[in-house]
C-alpha positions, -999 to 999 in steps of 0.1 A, spaced: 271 231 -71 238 257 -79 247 282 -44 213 293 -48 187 266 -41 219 244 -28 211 212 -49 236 198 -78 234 210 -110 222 189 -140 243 171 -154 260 180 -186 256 163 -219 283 155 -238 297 144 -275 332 132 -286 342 128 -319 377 108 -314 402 109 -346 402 75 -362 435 61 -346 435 36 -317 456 62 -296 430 89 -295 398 63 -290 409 40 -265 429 63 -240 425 97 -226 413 122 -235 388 103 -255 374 72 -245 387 68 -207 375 109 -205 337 96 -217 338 70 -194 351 96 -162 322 120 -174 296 95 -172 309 80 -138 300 114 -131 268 112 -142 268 133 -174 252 122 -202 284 110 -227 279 102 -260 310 89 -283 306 86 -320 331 71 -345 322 46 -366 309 8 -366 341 -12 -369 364 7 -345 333 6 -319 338 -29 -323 371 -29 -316 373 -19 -280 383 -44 -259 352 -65 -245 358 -47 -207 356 -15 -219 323 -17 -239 308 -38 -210 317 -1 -194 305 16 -215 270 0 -214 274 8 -174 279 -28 -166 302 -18 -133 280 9 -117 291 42 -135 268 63 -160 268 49 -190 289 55 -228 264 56 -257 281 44 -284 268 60 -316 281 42 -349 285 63 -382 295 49 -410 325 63 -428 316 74 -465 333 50 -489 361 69 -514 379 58 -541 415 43 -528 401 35 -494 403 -2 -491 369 -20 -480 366 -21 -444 390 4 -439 380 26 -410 416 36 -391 452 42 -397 457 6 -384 437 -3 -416 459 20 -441 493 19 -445 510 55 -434 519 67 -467 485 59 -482 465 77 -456 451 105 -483 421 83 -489 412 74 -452 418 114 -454 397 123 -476 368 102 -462 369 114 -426 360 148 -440 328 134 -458 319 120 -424 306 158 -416 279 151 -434 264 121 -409 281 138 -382 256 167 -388 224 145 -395 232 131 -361 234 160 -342 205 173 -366 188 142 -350 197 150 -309 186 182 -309 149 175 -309 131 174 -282 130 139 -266 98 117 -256 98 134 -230 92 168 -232 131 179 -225 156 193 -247 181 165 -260 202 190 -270 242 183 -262 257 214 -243 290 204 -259 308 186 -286 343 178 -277 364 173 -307 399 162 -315 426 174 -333 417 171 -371 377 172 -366 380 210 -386 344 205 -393 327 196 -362 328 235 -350 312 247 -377 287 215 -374 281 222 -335 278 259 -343 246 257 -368 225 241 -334 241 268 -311 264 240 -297 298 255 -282 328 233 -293 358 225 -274 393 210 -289 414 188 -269 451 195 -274 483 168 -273 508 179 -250 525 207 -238 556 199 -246 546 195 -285 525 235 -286 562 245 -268 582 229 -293 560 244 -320 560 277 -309 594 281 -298 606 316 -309 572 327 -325 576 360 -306 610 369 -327 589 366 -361 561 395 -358 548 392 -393 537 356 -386 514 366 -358 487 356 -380 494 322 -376 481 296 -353 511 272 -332 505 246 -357 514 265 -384 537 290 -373 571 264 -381 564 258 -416 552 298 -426 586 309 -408 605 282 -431 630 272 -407 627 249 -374 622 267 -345 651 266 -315 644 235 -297 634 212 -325 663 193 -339 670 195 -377 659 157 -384 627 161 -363 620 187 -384 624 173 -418 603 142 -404 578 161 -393 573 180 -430 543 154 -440 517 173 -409 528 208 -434 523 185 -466 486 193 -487 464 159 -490 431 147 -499 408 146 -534 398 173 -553 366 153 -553 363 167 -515 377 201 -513 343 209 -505 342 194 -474 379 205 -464 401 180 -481 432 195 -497 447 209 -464 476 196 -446 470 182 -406 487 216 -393 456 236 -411 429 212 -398 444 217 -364 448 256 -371 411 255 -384 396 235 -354 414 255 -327 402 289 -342 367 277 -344 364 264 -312 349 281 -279 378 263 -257 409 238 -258 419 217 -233 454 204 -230 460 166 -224 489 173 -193 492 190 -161 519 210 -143 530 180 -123 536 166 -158 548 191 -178 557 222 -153 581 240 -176 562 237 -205 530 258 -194 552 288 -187 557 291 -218 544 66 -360 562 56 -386 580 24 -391 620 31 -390 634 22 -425 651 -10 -422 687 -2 -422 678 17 -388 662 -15 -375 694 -32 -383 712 -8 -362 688 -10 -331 691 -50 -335 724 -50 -332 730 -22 -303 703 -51 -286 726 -78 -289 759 -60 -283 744 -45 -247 735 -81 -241 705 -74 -220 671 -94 -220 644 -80 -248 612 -83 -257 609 -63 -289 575 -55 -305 587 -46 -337 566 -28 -368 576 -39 -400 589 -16 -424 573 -17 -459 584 -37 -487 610 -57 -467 608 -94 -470 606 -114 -437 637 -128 -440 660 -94 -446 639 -74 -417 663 -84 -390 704 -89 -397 714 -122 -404 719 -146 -378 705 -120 -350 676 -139 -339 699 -174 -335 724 -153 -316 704 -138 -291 680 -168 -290 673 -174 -249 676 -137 -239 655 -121 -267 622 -124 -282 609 -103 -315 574 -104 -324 562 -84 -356 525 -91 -337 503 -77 -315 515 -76 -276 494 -71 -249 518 -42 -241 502 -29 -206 505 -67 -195 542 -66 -198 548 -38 -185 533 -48 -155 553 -78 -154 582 -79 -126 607 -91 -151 605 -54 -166 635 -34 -162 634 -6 -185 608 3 -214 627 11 -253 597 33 -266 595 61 -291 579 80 -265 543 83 -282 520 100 -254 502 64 -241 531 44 -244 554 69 -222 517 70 -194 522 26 -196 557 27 -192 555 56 -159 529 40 -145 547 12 -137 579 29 -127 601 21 -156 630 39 -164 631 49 -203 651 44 -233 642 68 -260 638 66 -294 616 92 -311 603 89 -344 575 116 -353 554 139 -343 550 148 -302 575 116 -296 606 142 -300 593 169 -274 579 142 -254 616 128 -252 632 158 -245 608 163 -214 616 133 -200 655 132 -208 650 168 -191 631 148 -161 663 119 -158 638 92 -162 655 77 -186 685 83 -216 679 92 -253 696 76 -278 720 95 -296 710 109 -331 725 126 -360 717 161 -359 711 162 -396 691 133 -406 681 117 -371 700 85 -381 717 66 -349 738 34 -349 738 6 -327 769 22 -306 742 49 -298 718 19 -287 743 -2 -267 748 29 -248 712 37 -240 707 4 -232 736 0 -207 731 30 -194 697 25 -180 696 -11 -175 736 -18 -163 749 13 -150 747 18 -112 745 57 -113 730 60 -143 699 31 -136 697 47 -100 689 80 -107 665 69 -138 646 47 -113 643 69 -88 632 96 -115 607 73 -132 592 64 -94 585 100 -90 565 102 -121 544 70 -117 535 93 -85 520 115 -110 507 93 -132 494 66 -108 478 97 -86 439 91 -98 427 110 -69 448 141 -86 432 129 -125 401 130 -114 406 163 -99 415 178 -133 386 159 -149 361 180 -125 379 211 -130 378 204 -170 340 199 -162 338 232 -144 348 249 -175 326 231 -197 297 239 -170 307 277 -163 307 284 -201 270 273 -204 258 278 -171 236 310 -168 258 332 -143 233 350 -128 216 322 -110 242 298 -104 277 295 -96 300 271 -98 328 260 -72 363 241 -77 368 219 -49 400 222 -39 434 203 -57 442 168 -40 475 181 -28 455 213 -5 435 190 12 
C-alpha cells in the first residue's frame, strides 16, 4: 500500500504474450495468472491470436469478460502472419505436427511486427486524458522479441521461467566449466558438449531438437534461424526480471541451487498394462505414420476388454482425475498434468518423454509420490517388465502404494493451498509494482506468507 497518503496504489497494467501451445495459454502462469491479476483489479491484457482465443473453454472466457465478479481479461486477437509450409488455420503446435513445427516457427517471429503496432497503439493517451501505457509486458519463454518491442515505449519486460527443477538440471556443474560463463542456463549443456551430472544420457540426446537451428532464411530478420535454447537465452537477457513458475514448498531443493513415443515403445507400455492387470483408462497420442490397426499389439484391446479403455481422443482429463475410481495417474510428468494429478492426491507413475518431464520426474520420484519407470540409460527405451512394475508398485503393493499416497496427499497440500498461490501471486505483483513504483514517495509492503499468520 502507498505509506504516505495511506490509500492503495493504482493498479498495475499488464500484457501477456503466452507461447502458442495449450500448456502455456490455458494454465498458469499465463491465462489463470491474467485472470488472478485482474481479480486483483489490475488492468490484464492477453494477446495471442484469433483462433486459440477461441479455443478457451466457454467458462473461462465468460471470466475473462468478468462475468463472475473479478476484473476483467481483455482478450486482444492478432493474427499470425501466414508463411510458406504453415498449413491454413494453423495457429498452435496442436495444429502442426511436432517435427514440422519450423513453419509455425518461423511465423511466430513475424508476429513482432503486430505485436509492436499494438503496443504502438496502447501507448497513446486514452479518451480520457490518462496514459494507457502498460507498466509491463510479461512474456514467455520463446517471445525473444517482445523485450526489445516493450523496450522502444520504455516498457520493462519480465520472462516467466518453467520449473526449477528443469534451470537445475540445466545448469548442473556449470561452475566446473569457467570458460562457458558466457553462457546463459539454456545454453550452457550444449556449448559444454556433454550432458551435465544429473541429466541421464537418453534425456539428453532427446532433448538435442531445443539446441537444433530452425526457421526460414526468409525470417532471419526477425530472429528465425535460432534454436529454442537461444530464444530462451535471448529473452532472459533482455528482460528486466524472471519469474519462476514453483515455490519452495514445491521444489525446496531445487532453489538452493511432448512427443509421441515411437510405436514399438507403445507396444511395450500396452503390454506392461495388461500384464499388471490393473484397471486403465489410457489417453493415448498416436505416433506418426502408424496405421490404426498396428498402433496397439494384436489382440490387446480384446484381452483387456472390461478393465481397460484406450482412446486416441480428447479426454476431459481434470474430470477423471477427479473421479473416485482414480487410483494412480501414468503421466509423462509435463508441468499441468503432474499440478492435475497432485491436486487430487494421486500417487504417480512416471514416464518422461522430453523436455522438463525428466527433471520434473526425478523431483517427484525424489518426493516418493510415486515410482519411475525403469529406462535404459543409453537410449531411454523401457519394456513392459519396467511398466508392470511401476504399475504394481503403486497401485498393488501395500508399502509401496502407502507411502506414495501418503506422499502425493502432502503435495495436494501444496498444490490445493490457494490461500498460499495467491500469496505468491501478490508477492509476484510486489515486484512488478516496486520495479516501477517511484521509491521516494511510496513504499510497498509484503503481507505476510499464509503459513506466519
Amino acid at each position: 500500500m502507498d505509506t504516505a497518503a495511506g490509500s492503495p496504489p493504482p493498479p498495475l497494467r499488464i500484457v501477456l504474450c503466452p507461447w502458442l501451445a495449450f500448456g502455456h495459454m490455458l494454465m498458469l502462469p499465463y491465462f489463470e495468472l491474467a485472470e488472478r491479476l485482474a481479480s486483483r483489479g489490475h488492468r490484464v491484457s492477453f494477446v495471442s491470436t484469433p483462433r486459440n482465443l477461441a479455443r478457451l473453454p466457454p467458462l473461462r472466457r465468460l471470466a475473462a469478460a468478468g462475468a463472475h465478479g473479478g476484473g476483467a481479461v481483455d482478450l486482444v486477437p492478432l493474427t499470425l502472419p501466414r508463411v510458406d509450409g504453415l498449413p491454413d488455420g494453423a495457429e498452435s503446435t496442436n495444429d502442426v505436427p511436432g517435427d514440422r513445427l519450423e513453419p509455425l516457427w518461423e511465423a511466430f517471429d513475424a508476429l513482432a511486427a503486430p505485436f509492436a503496432e499494438y503496443l504502438a497503439a496502447v501507448c497513446t493517451v486514452d479518451g480520457e486524458g490518462g496514459n494507457s501505457k502498460p507498466d509491463w509486458v510479461l512474456a514467455d519463454t520463446f517471445h525473444h522479441w517482445a523485450p526489445l518491442v516493450a523496450g522502444e515505449h520504455g516498457i520493462p519486460c519480465a520472462m516467466l521461467l518453467p520449473t526449477a527443477a528443469m534451470i537445475a538440471s540445466l545448469s548442473c556443474g556449470a561452475r566446473d566449466h569457467v570458460e562457458l560463463a558466457a553462457a546463459s542456463v539454456f545454453e550452457h549443456p550444449i556449448a559444454a558438449g556433454v550432458p551435465p551430472p544429473a541429466i541421464p544420457r537418453y534425456e539428453w540426446h532427446g532433448n538435442t531438437p531445443l539446441f537444433a537451428v530452425h526457421g526460414g532464411a526468409n525470417a532471419v530478420s526477425l530472429g528465425s534461424g535460432m534454436s529454442i535454447a537461444r530464444r530462451a537465452s535471448l529473452t532472459l537477457e533482455q528482460c528486466a526480471i524472471a519469474a519462476m513458475r514453483s515455490c519452495p514448498e514445491w521444489e525446496p531443493g531445487k532453489f538452493r541451487a511432448v512427443v509421441p513415443l515411437r510405436v514399438q515403445l507403445v507396444h511395450e507400455l500396452a503390454h506392461g498394462l495388461e500384464l499388471a492387470g490393473t484397471r486403465f483408462l489410457w489417453a493415448l497420442r498416436k505416433p506418426r505414420g502408424v496405421a490404426d490397426a498396428d498402433v496397439l499389439p494384436a489382440g490387446f484391446l480384446e484381452r483387456t476388454k472390461g478393465h481397460g479403455l484406450v482412446t486416441m481422443g480428447w479426454v476431459p482429463q481434470i474430470s477423471i482425475l477427479a473421479h473416485g475410481a482414480v487410483g494412480a495417474f501414468l503421466t509423462h510428468c509435463g508441468r499441468n498434468s503432474l499440478i492435475e494429478g497432485l491436486l487430487y492426491g494421486h500417487p504417480l507413475i512416471m514416464l518422461p518423454i522430453f523436455g522438463d518431464q525428466g527433471p520434473n520426474s526425478r523431483l517427484m520420484a525424489g518426493r516418493k509420490v510415486g515410482l519411475m519407470v525403469a529406462r535404459n540409460e543409453d537410449d531411454g527405451s523401457f519394456d513392459r517388465h519396467g511398466i508392470t512394475s511401476a504399475v504394481k508398485g503403486v497401485m498393488v503393493e501395500e508399502d509401496t502404494r502407502r507411502v506414495s499416497v501418503e506422499n502425493a496427499k502432502k503435495m495436494q497440500e501444496i498444490v490445493a493451498d490457494k490461500e498460499l498461490q495467491e500469496w505468491y501471486v501478490d508477492e509476484y505483483v510486489l515486484h512488478l509494482r516496486s520495479f516501477v513504483t517511484d521509491h521516494g514517495n511510496s513504499s510497498a509492503v509484503a503481507a505476510p506468507r499464509p503459513a506466519e499468520i
